[in-house]
C-alpha positions as CSV (number, residue, x, y, z in Angstrom):
1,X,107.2,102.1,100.3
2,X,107.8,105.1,97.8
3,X,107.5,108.6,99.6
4,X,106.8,111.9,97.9
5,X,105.6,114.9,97.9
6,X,101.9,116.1,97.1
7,X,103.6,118.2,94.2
8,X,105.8,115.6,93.0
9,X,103.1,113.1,93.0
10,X,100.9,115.7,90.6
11,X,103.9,115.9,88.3
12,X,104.7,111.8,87.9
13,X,101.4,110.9,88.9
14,X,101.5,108.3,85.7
15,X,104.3,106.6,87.2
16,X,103.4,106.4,90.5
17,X,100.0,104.9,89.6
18,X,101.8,102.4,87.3
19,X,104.6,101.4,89.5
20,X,101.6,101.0,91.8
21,X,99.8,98.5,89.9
22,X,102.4,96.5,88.5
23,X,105.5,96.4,91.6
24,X,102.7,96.4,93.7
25,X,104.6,99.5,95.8
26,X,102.4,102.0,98.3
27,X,102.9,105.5,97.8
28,X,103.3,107.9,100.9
29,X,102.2,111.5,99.8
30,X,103.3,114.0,102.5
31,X,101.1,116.6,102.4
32,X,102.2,118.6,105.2
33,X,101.4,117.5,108.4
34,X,99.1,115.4,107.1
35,X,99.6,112.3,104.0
36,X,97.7,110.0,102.4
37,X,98.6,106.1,100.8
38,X,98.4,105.0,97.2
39,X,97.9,101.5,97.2
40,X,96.2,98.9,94.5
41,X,93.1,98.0,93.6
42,X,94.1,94.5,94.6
43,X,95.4,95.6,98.1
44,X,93.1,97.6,99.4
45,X,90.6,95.1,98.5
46,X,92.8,92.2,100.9
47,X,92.8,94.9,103.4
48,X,89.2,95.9,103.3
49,X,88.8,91.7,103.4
50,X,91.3,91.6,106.6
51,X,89.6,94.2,108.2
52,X,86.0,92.5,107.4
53,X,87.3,89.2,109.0
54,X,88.6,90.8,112.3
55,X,86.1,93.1,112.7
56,X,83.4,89.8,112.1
57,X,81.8,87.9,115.3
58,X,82.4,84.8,112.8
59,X,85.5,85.6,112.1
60,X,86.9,86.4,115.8
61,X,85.4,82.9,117.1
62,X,87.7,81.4,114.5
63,X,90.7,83.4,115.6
64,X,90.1,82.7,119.1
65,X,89.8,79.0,118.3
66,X,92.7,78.6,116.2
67,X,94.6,80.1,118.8
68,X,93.6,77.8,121.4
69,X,94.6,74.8,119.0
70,X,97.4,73.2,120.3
71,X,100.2,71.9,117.2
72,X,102.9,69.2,117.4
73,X,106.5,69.7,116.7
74,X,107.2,67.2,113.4
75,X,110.9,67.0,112.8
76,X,110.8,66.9,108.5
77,X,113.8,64.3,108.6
78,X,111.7,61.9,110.4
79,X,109.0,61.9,107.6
């Protein structure tokens, strides 16, 4: 995660947005006390999705279940 300042972020805001979008990097913009996140289009979006599913009845029931699902130890030689 990148971490700047509010006016350092107004001065190279091109290249924060663009190493944004193409390293897929957040940006941390102290602002005081106080900051905010730059993230992408693309992330915010998963998040927003992530959030959606966890936040869901649907989506809790299949948490719940897939953690009561019980898995079996497979040594890969053996296959």
């Amino acid at each position: 995660m990148l971490t700047t300042t509010i006016s350092d972020f107004r001065k190279s805001l091109k290249g924060y947005v663009d190493s944004v979008i193409e390293n897929n990097d957040q940006v941390l913009i102290n602002r005081g006390r106080q900051g905010a996140v730059l993230v992408s289009l693309d992330e915010y979006n998963a998040l927003a999705r992530t959030a959606s599913v966890l936040t869901s009845r649907v989506g809790a029931d299949v948490i719940n279940a897939a953690q009561k699902q019980e898995f079996i130890e497979v040594d890969i030689d053996s296959l």
